[in-house]
NULUMMAR-281136 format. One record per residue (C-alpha): x, y negated, z negated; residue number from 0. Coordinates in steps of 0.1 Angstrom, whole numbers, plus 2048, in hexadecimal, padded with zeros to 3 digits. Example, Ala and Ser with C-alpha at 12.3 -4.5 7.8 and 13.67 -1.06 7.14 Angstrom:
# residues 2
+-----+-----+-----+-----+
:   u :   v :   w :  nr :
+-----+-----+-----+-----+
: 87B : 82D : 7B2 :   0 :
: 889 : 80B : 7B9 :   1 :
+-----+-----+-----+-----+
***
This chain:
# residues 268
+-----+-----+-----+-----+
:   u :   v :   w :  nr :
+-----+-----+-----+-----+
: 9F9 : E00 : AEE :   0 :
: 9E7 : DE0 : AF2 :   1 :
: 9D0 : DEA : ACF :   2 :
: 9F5 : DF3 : ABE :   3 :
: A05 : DD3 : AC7 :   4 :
: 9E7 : DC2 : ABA :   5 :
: 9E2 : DD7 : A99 :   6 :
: A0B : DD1 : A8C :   7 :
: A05 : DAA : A8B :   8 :
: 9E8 : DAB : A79 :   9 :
: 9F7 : DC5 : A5F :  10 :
: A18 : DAC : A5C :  11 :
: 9FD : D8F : A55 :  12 :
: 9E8 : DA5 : A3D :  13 :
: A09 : DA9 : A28 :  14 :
: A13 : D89 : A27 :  15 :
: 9F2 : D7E : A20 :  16 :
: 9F2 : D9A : 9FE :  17 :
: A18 : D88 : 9F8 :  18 :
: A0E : D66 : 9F7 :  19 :
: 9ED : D78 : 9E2 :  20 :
: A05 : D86 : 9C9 :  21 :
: A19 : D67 : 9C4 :  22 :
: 9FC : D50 : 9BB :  23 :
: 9ED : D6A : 9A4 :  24 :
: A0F : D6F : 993 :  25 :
: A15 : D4B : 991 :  26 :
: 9F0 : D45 : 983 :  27 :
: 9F5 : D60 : 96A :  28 :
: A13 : D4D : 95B :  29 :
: A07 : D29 : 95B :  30 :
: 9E9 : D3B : 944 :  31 :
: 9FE : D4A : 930 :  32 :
: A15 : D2F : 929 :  33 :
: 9FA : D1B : 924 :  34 :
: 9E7 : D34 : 90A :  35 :
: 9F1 : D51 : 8F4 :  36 :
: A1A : D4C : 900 :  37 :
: A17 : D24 : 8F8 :  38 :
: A31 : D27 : 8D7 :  39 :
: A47 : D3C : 8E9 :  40 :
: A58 : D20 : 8FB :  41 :
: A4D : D29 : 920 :  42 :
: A4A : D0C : 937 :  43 :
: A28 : D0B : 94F :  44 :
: A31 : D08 : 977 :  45 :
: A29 : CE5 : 978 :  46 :
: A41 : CDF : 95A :  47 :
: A5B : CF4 : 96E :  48 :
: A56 : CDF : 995 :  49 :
: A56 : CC0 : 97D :  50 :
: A7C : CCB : 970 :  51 :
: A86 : CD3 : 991 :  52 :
: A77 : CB1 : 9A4 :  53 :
: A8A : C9A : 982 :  54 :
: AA9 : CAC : 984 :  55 :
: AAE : CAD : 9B0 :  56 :
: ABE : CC1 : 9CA :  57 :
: ADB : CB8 : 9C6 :  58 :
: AE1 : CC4 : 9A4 :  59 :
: AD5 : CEA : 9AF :  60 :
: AE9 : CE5 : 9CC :  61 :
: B0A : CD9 : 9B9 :  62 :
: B07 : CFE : 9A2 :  63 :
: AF5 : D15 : 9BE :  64 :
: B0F : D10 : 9DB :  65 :
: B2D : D16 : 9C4 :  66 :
: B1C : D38 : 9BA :  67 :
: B0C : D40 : 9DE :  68 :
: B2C : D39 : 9E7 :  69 :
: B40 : D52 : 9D2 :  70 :
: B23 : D6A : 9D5 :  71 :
: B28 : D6A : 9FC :  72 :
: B4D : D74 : 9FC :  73 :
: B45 : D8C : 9E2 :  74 :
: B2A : D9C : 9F5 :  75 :
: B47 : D95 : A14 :  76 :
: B62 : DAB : A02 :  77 :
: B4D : DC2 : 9F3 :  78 :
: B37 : DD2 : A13 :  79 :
: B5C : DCF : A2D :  80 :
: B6A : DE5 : A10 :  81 :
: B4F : DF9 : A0E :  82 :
: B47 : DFE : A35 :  83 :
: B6C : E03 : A3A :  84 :
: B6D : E21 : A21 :  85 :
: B4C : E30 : A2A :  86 :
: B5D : E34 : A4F :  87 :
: B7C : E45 : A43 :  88 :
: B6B : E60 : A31 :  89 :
: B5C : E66 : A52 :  90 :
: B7C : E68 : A64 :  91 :
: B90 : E76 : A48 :  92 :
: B7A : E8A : A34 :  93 :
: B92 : E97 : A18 :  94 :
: B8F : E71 : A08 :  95 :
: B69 : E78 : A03 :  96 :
: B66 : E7F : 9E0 :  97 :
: B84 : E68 : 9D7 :  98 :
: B6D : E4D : 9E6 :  99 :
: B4A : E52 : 9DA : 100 :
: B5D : E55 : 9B8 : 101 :
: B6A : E30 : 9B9 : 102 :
: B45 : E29 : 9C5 : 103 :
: B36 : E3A : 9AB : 104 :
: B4B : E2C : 990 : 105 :
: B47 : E07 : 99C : 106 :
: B26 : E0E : 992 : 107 :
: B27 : E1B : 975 : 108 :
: B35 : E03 : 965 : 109 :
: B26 : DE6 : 952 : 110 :
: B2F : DC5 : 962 : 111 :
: B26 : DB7 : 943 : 112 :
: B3F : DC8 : 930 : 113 :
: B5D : DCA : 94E : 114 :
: B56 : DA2 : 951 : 115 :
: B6F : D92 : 937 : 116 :
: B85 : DAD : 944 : 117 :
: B88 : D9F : 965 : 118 :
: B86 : D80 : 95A : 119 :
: BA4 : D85 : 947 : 120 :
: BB6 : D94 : 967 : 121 :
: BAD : D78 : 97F : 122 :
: BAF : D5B : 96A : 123 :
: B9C : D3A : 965 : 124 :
: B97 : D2C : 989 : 125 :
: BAA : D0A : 996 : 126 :
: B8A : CEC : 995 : 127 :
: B7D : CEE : 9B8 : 128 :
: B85 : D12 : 9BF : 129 :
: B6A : D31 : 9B9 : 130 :
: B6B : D45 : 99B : 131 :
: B82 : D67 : 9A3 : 132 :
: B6D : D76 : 988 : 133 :
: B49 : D6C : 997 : 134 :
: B57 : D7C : 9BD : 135 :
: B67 : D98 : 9AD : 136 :
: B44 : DA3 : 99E : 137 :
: B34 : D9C : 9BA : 138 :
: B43 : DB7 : 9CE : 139 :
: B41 : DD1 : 9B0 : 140 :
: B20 : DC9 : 9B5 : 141 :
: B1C : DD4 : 9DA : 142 :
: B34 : DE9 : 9DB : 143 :
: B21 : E0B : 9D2 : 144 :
: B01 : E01 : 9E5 : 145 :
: B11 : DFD : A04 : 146 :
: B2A : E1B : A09 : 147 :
: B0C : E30 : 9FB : 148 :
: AF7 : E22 : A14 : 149 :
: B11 : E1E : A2D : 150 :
: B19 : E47 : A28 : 151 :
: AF7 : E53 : A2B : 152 :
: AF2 : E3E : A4D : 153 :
: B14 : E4F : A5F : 154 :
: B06 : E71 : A56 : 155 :
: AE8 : E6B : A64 : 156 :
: AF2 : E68 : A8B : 157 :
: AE6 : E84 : AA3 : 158 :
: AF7 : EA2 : AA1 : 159 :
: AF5 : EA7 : AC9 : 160 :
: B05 : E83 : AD0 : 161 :
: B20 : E8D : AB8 : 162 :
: B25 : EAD : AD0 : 163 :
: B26 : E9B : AEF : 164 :
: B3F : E88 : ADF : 165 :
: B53 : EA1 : AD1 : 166 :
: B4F : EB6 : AF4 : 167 :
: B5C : E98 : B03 : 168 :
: B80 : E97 : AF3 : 169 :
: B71 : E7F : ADA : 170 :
: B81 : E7F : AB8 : 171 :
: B76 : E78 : A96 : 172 :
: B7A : E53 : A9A : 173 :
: B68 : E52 : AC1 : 174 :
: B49 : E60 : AAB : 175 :
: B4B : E48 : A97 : 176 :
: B4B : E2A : AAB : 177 :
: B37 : E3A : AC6 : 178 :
: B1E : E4B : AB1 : 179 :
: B1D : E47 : A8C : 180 :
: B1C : E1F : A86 : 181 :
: AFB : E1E : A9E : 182 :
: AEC : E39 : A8D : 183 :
: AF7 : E2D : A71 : 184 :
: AE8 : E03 : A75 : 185 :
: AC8 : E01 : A63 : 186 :
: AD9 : E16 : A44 : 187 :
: AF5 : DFB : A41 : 188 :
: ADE : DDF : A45 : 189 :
: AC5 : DE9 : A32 : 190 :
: AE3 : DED : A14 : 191 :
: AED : DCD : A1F : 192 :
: ACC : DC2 : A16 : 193 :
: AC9 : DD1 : 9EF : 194 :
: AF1 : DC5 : 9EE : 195 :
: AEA : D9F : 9F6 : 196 :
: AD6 : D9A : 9D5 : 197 :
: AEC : DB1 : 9C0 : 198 :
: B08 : D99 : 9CB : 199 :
: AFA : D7B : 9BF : 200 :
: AF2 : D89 : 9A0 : 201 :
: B18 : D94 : 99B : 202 :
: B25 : D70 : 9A2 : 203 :
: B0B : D63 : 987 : 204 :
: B15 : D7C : 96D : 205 :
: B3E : D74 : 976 : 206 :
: B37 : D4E : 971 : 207 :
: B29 : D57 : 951 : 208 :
: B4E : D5F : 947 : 209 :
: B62 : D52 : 95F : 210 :
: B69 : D2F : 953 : 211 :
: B59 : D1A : 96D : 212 :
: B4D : CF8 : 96B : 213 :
: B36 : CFB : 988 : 214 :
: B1B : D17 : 991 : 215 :
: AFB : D25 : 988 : 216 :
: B08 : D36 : 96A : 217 :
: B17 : D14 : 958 : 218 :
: AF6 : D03 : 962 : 219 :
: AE2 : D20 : 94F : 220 :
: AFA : D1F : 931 : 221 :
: AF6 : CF9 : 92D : 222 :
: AD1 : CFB : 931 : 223 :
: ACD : D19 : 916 : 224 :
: AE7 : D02 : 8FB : 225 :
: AD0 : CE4 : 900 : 226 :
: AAF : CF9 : 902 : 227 :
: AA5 : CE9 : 921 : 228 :
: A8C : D04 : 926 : 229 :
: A7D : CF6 : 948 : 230 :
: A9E : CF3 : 959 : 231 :
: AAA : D19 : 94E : 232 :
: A85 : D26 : 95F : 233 :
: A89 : D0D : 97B : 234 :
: AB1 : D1C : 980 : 235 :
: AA7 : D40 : 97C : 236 :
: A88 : D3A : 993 : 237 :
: A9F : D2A : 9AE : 238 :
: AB8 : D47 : 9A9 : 239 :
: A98 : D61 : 9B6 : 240 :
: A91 : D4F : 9CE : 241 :
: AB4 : D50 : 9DE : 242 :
: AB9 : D75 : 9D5 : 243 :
: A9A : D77 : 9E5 : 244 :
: A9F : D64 : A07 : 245 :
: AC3 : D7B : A07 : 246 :
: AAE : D9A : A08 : 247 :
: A96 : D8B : A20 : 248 :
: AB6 : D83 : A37 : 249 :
: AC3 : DA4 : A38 : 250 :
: A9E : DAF : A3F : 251 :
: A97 : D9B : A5B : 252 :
: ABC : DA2 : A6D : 253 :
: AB5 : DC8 : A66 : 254 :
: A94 : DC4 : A7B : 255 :
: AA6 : DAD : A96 : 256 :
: AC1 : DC5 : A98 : 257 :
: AB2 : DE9 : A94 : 258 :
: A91 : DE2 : A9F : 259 :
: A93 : E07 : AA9 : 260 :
: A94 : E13 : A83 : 261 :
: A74 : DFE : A7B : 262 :
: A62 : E10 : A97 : 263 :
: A66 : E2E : A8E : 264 :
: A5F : E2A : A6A : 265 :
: A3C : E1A : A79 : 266 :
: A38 : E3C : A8C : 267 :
+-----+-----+-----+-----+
***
């Protein structure tokens, strides 16, 4: 036990030592590029890129990212209640299966791109100081899919035997479900929560982009591109990774916190 509990830190170092390995590299790979064969192609170096972010402050980034974090959040909000809500009544009603996993499948399906003026058109240009309705309502046709997919997969994966004992019990549909099912079923919605966080942020971008706002990353990134200020459209679209990214590193941390049990036995 003692030469396990000693081997897992040294494999968590060992990978974050190969991350920080892999960022350098890519980073070095890019300021060489810009710098040589891509130099007419209008690529700022990393220095050029720190140097746009330093001149222009936080509190410009902040002004555009909290309005878009913002309506990202109650998108990803809306979108995985919805989706956790219908992914239990299948379970408990399971003639509305298909109807369901239909509505998931076809909010996927469909090109935000395309359905974006369309909603935009439904929910209107925004009041100044309110979020975009467009930018929250594509958030959560963004998560939507992932999470009652995920959120399926997890309830159907409880033990068989504790759904007997249950059911032996007097337990009904619903008893299995709270008893049962939504354990079983943890590290599959957290780890959707985890892919859905990202996609969410994305949506909100991609509903600014239409949505008539004055305020958020997607007017910042539209101003930017019409004055060709190529360092501050990099420095945006680097600072929006690095939030997707700390998102999916949330998730991923609360999942180990809170089904540490999942993690173990993937290590088995």
């Amino acid at each position: 036990m003692a030469t396990f509990g000693a081997i897992v830190p040294s494999s968590r170092w060992t990978s974050a030592g190969l991350g920080v390995i892999g960022l350098a590299s890519v980073i070095a790979l890019w300021w060489i590029a810009a710098a040589t064969v891509l130099s007419d192609a209008r690529i700022p170096t990393p220095p050029g890129v720190v140097s746009t972010i330093v001149d222009d402050g936080v509190g410009f980034y902040w002004r555009h990212f909290s309005v878009t974090i913002n309506e990202a959040s109650l998108g990803f909000l809306y979108g995985n209640v919805a989706a956790l809500v219908l992914a239990s009544v299948v379970l408990v009603l399971p003639f509305t299966e298909q109807l369901i996993t239909q509505i998931a499948v076809v909010t996927y399906c469909i090109p935000i791109v395309a359905i974006a003026p369309v909603v935009s058109l439904v929910v209107g240009i925004p009041s100044p100081g309110e979020p975009s309705g467009t930018a929250i309502a594509l958030a959560v046709l963004s998560v939507f899919f992932t999470t009652v997919v995920g959120t399926l997969l997890g309830l159907r994966s409880a033990d068989r035997a504790s759904l007997d004992v249950v059911t032996v019990y007097g337990g009904t549909r619903l008893t299995q479900l709270r008893k049962v099912r939504l354990i079983a079923a943890l590290p599959a919605i957290l780890s959707a929560l985890q892919i859905a966080a990202p996609a969410a942020f994305l949506g909100a971008i991609l509903g600014e982009y239409i949505g008539s706002v004055e305020r958020g990353v997607g007017p910042a990134l539209i101003v930017a591109q019409q004055n060709v200020n190529v360092e501050r459209a990099w420095a945006i679209g680097l600072l929006c990774a690095l939030v997707a990214g700390l998102a999916y590193a949330v998730f991923g941390l609360l999942a180990r916190l809170a089904a540490p049990w999942s993690k173990g036995a993937a290590a088995r």
